[in-house]
C-alpha positions as CSV (number, residue, x, y, z in Angstrom):
1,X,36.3,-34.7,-7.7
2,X,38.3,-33.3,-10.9
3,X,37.2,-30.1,-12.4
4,X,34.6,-28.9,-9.3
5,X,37.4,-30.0,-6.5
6,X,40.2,-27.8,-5.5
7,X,42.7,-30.1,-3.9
8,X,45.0,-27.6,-2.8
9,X,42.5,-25.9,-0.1
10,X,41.7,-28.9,1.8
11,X,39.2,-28.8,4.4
12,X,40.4,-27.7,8.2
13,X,38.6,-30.3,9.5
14,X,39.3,-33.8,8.0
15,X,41.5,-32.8,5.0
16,X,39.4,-33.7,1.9
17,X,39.5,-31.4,-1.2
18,X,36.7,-28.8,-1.3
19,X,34.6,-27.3,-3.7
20,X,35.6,-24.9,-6.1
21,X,31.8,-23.3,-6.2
22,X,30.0,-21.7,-3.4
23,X,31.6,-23.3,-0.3
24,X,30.5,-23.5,3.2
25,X,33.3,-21.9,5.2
26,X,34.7,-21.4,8.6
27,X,37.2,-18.5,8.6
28,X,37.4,-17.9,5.3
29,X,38.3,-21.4,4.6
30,X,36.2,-23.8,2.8
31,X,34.9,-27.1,4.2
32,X,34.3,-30.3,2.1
33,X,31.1,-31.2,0.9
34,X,30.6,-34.2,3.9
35,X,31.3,-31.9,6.8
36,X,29.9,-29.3,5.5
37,X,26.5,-31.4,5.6
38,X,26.6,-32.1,9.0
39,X,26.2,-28.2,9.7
40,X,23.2,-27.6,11.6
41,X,23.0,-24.5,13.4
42,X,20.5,-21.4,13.9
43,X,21.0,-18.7,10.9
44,X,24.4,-16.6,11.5
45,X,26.2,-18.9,14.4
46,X,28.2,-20.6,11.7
47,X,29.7,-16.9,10.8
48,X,30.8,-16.3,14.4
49,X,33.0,-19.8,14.6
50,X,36.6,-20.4,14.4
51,X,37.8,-23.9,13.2
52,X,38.2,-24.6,16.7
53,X,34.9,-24.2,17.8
54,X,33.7,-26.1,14.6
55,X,35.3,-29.2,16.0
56,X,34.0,-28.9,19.5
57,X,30.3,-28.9,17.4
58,X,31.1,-32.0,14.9
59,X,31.8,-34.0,18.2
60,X,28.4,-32.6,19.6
61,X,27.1,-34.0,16.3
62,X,28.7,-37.0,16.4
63,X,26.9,-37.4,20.0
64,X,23.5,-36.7,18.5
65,X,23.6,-39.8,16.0
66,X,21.8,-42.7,18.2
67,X,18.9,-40.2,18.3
68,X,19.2,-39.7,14.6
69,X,19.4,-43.2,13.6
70,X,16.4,-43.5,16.1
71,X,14.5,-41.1,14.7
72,X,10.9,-41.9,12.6
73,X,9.2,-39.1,11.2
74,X,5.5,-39.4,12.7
75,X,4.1,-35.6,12.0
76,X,5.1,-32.9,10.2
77,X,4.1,-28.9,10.3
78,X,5.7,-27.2,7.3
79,X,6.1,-23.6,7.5
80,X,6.6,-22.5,3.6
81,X,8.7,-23.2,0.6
82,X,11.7,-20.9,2.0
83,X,10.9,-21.6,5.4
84,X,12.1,-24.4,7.8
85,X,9.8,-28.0,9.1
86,X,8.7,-29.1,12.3
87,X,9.2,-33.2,12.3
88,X,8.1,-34.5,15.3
89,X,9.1,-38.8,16.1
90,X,6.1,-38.9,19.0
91,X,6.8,-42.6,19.2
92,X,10.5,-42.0,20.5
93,X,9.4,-38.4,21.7
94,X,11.7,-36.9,19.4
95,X,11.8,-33.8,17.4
96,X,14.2,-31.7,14.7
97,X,13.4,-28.8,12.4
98,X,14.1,-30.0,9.1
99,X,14.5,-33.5,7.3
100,X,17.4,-35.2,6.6
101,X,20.3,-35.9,8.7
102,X,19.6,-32.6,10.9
103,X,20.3,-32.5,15.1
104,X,17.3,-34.6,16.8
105,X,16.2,-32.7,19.8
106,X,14.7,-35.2,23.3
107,X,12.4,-34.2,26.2
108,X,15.3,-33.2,28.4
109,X,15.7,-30.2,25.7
110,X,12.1,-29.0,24.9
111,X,11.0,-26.6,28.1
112,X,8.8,-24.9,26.9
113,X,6.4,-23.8,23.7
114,X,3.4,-21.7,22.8
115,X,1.8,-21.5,19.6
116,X,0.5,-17.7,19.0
117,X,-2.4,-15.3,16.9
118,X,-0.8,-12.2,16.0
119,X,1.2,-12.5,19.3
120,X,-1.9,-13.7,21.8
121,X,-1.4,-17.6,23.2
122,X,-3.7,-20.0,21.7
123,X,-1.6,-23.0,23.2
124,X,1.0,-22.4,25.7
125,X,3.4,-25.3,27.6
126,X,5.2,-25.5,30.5
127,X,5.8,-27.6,33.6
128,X,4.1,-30.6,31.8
129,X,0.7,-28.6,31.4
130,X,-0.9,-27.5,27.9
131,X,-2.6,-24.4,28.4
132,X,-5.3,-23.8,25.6
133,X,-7.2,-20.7,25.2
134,X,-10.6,-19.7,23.8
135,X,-9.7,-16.9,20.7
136,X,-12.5,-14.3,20.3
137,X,-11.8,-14.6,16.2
138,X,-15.4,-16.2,15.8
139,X,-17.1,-13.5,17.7
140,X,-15.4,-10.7,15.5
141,X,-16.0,-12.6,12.0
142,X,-19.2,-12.8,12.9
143,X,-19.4,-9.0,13.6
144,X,-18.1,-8.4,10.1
145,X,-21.4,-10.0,8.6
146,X,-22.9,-6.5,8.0
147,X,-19.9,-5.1,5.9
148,X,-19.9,-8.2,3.6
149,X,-23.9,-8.1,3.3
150,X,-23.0,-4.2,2.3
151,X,-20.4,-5.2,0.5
152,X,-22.9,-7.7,-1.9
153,X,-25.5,-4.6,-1.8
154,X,-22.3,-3.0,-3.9
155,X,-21.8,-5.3,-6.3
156,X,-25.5,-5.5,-7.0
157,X,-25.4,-2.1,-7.8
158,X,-22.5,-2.5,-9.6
159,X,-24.0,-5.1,-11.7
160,X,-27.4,-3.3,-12.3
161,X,-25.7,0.5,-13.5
162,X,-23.4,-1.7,-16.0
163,X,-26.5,-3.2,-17.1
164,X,-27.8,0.2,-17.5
165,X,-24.7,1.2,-19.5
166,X,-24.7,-1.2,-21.8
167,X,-28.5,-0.5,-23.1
168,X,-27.7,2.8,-23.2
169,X,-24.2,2.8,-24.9
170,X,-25.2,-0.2,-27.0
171,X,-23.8,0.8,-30.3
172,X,-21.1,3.2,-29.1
173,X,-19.2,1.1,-26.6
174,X,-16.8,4.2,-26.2
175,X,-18.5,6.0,-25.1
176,X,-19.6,3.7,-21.9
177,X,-18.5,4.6,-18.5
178,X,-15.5,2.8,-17.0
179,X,-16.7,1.2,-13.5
180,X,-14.3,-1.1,-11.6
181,X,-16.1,-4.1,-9.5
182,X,-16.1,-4.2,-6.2
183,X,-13.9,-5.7,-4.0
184,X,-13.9,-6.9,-0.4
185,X,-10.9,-5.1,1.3
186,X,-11.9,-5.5,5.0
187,X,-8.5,-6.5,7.3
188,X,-9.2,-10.0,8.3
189,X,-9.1,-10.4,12.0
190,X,-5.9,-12.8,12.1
191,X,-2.5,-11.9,10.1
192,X,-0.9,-14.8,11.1
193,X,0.0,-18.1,13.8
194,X,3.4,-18.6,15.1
195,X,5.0,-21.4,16.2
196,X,7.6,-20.4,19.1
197,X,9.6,-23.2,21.0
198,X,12.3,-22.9,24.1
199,X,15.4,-25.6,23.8
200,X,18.2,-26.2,26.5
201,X,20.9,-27.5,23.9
202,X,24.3,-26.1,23.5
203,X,23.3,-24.5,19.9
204,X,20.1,-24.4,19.4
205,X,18.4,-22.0,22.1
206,X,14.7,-21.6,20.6
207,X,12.9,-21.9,17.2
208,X,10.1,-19.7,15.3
209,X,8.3,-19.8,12.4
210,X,5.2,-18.5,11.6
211,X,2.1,-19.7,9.3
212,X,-0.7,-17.6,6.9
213,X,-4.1,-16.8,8.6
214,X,-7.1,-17.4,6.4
215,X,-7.9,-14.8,3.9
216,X,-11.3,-13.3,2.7
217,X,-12.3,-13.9,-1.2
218,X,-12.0,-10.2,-2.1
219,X,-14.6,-10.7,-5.0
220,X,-16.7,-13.6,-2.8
221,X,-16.0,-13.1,1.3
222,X,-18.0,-15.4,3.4
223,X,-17.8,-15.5,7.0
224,X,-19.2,-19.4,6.7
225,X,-16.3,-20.5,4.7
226,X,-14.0,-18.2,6.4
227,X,-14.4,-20.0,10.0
228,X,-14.2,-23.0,8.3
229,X,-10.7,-22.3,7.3
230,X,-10.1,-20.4,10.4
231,X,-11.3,-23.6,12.7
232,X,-9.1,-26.2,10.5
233,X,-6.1,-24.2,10.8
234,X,-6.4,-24.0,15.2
235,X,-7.1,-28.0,15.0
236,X,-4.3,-28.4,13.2
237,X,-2.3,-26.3,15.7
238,X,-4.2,-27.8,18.5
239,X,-2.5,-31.3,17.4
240,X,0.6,-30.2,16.8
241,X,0.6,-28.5,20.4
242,X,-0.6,-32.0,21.8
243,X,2.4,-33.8,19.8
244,X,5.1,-31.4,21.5
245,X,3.3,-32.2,25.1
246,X,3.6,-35.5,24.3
247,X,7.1,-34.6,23.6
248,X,7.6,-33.2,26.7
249,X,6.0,-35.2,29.0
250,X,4.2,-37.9,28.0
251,X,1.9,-37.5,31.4
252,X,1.4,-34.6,30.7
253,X,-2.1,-33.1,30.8
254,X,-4.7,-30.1,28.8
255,X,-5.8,-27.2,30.6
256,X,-8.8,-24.8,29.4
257,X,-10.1,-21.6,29.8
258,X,-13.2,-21.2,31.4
259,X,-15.5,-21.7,28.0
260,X,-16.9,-18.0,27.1
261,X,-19.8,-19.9,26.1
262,X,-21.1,-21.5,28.9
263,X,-22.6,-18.9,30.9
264,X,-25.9,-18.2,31.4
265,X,-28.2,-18.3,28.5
266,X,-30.0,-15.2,29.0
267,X,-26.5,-12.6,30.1
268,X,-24.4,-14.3,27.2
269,X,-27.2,-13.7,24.7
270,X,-27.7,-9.7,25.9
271,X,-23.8,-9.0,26.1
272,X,-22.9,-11.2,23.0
273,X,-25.9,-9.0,20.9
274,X,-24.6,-5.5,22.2
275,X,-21.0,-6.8,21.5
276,X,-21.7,-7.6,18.0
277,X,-23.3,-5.1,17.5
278,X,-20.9,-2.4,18.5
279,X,-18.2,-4.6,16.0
280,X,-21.0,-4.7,13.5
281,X,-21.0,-0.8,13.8
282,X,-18.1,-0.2,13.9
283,X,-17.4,-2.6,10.6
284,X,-19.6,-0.6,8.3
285,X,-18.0,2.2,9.5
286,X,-14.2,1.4,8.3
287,X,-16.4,0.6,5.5
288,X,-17.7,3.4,4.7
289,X,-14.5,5.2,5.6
290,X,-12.7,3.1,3.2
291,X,-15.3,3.6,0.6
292,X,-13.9,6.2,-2.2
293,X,-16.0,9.6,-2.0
294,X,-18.9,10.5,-4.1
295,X,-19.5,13.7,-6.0
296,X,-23.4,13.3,-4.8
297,X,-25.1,15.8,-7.5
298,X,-22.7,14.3,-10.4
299,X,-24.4,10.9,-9.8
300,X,-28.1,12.2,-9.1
301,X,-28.0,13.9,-12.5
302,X,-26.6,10.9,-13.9
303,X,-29.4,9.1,-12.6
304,X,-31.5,11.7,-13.9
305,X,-30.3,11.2,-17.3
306,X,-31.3,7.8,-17.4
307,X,-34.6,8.3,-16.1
308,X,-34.9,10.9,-18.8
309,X,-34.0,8.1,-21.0
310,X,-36.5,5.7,-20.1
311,X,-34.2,3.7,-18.4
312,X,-35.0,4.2,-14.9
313,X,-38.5,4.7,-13.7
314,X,-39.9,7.0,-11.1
315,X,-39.8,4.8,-8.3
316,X,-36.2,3.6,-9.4
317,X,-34.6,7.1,-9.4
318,X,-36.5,8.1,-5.8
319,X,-35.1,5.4,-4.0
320,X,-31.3,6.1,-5.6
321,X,-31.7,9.6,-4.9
322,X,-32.4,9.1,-1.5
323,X,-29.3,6.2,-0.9
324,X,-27.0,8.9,-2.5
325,X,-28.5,12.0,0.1
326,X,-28.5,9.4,2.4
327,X,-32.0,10.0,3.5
């Protein structure tokens, strides 16, 4: 104990020294290191106790050990470095939110729990029932397949003028016009998932955390490797949600939507097409919006320069000059 132990403030709840650096208190008074890590409790509830009430939730604690000592760690859903764990025992139906000797949570106190995209239900449970829910995500990456084709068409011409700058400015590198490479800055069509659960327990009322979406490679975006992601990431989620059913009710059973996909061949294919499409327009639109404007005759006479200079031919400078009129 010694130098980090002050042994005259003793802890209000068992009386052991406490320590003299950063400690976890109750009323301005510090606890010891060993009841202090029995504290379990949602962010802020610890600041509203009195010593009183901290006794009333060490006995609570005490209670919760069979399930503790019970507890084997079958799953586990992390939520970020700074952020809590989901640990689920689905042998012994068992559950906490972070490792080590933290409350253990049974059926009778898991009601209810849905697992969200930027707020819309992807898995939802309640009464014993898994509710699962087609997400439209695929349809509207898909749609974006035009802005990242443009988006390509960009860096080709991107590629092609530096190109054209360096045979030009090939011994007077000063002189050489600074371009910047394009970059892919469409939003991505999910921000994030979120894990949301409902608990009858005398402290712990509900839990949430939320989880990264996929991101598009702002220098290589692919809508191939994107769903990819995108479809690991609801699998994952899908078996979480089937853990915390088990959980819940081991009887319990899945419910879909109605597939999107399985109507007729022939409607699905003609509302699908004039769906994407209208997202495909509307894509290259933000696109364009987002693009930075162009002083049009500045860059035809540039253009003009190098066909002056042998650069460009004819047929080259026709076709720019009419991409830059937008003919």
């Amino acid at each position: 104990m010694g130098l980090f132990s002050n042994n005259k403030k003793l802890c209000p709840l068992c009386g052991a020294p406490t320590p003299r650096l950063l400690p976890t208190k109750v009323e301005d008074m510090p606890l010891c290191k060993e009841c202090a890590a029995k504290i379990d409790l949602p962010g802020g509830t610890l600041d509203t106790m009195r010593v009183a009430d901290l006794e009333t939730y060490m006995a609570c604690y005490e209670e919760n050990k069979p399930l503790r000592d019970t507890f084997t760690e079958t799953m586990r859903r992390s939520f970020g470095f700074l952020s809590g764990s989901l640990v689920l025992d689905t042998d012994h139906r068992l559950l906490r939110f972070n490792a080590g000797d933290s409350f253990v949570f049974g059926p009778e106190n898991l009601k209810s729990f849905r697992i969200t995209e930027d707020g819309r239900p992807l898995f939802e449970a309640r009464d014993g029932v898994l509710y699962c829910h087609y997400s439209d995500v695929p349809d509207r990456v898909t749609a974006m397949q035009p802005a990242i084709d443009r988006f390509y068409m960009d860096v080709h011409d991107y590629e092609r003028m530096e190109e054209m700058d360096r045979r030009m400015h090939r011994d007077d590198d000063d002189h050489r016009p600074v371009r910047f490479r394009p970059t892919f800055d469409m939003k991505e069509p999910v921000e994030k998932f979120a894990v949301e659960l409902t608990l009858a327990h005398p402290y712990w009322h509900s839990f949430r955390e939320e989880i990264g979406a996929p991101d598009f490679d702002s220098y290589n975006p692919s809508a191939a490797d994107y769903l990819n992601e995108y479809e690991d990431d609801v699998n994952g989620l899908h078996e979480l949600a089937a853990a915390l059913l088990h959980i819940m009710d081991a009887s319990g059973t899945e419910q879909w939507d109605e597939d999107p996909y399985a109507a007729s061949a022939s409607a699905a294919s003609a509302d699908s097409a004039s769906v994407a499409a209208a997202a495909a327009a509307a894509a290259v639109a933000a696109v364009q919006q987002s693009a930075a404007p162009v002083d049009t005759v500045a860059e035809i006479q540039k253009y003009k320069a190098l066909l002056d200079a042998g650069v460009l031919t004819e047929e080259e400078f026709a076709a720019k000059k009419k991409q830059l009129l937008g003919i």
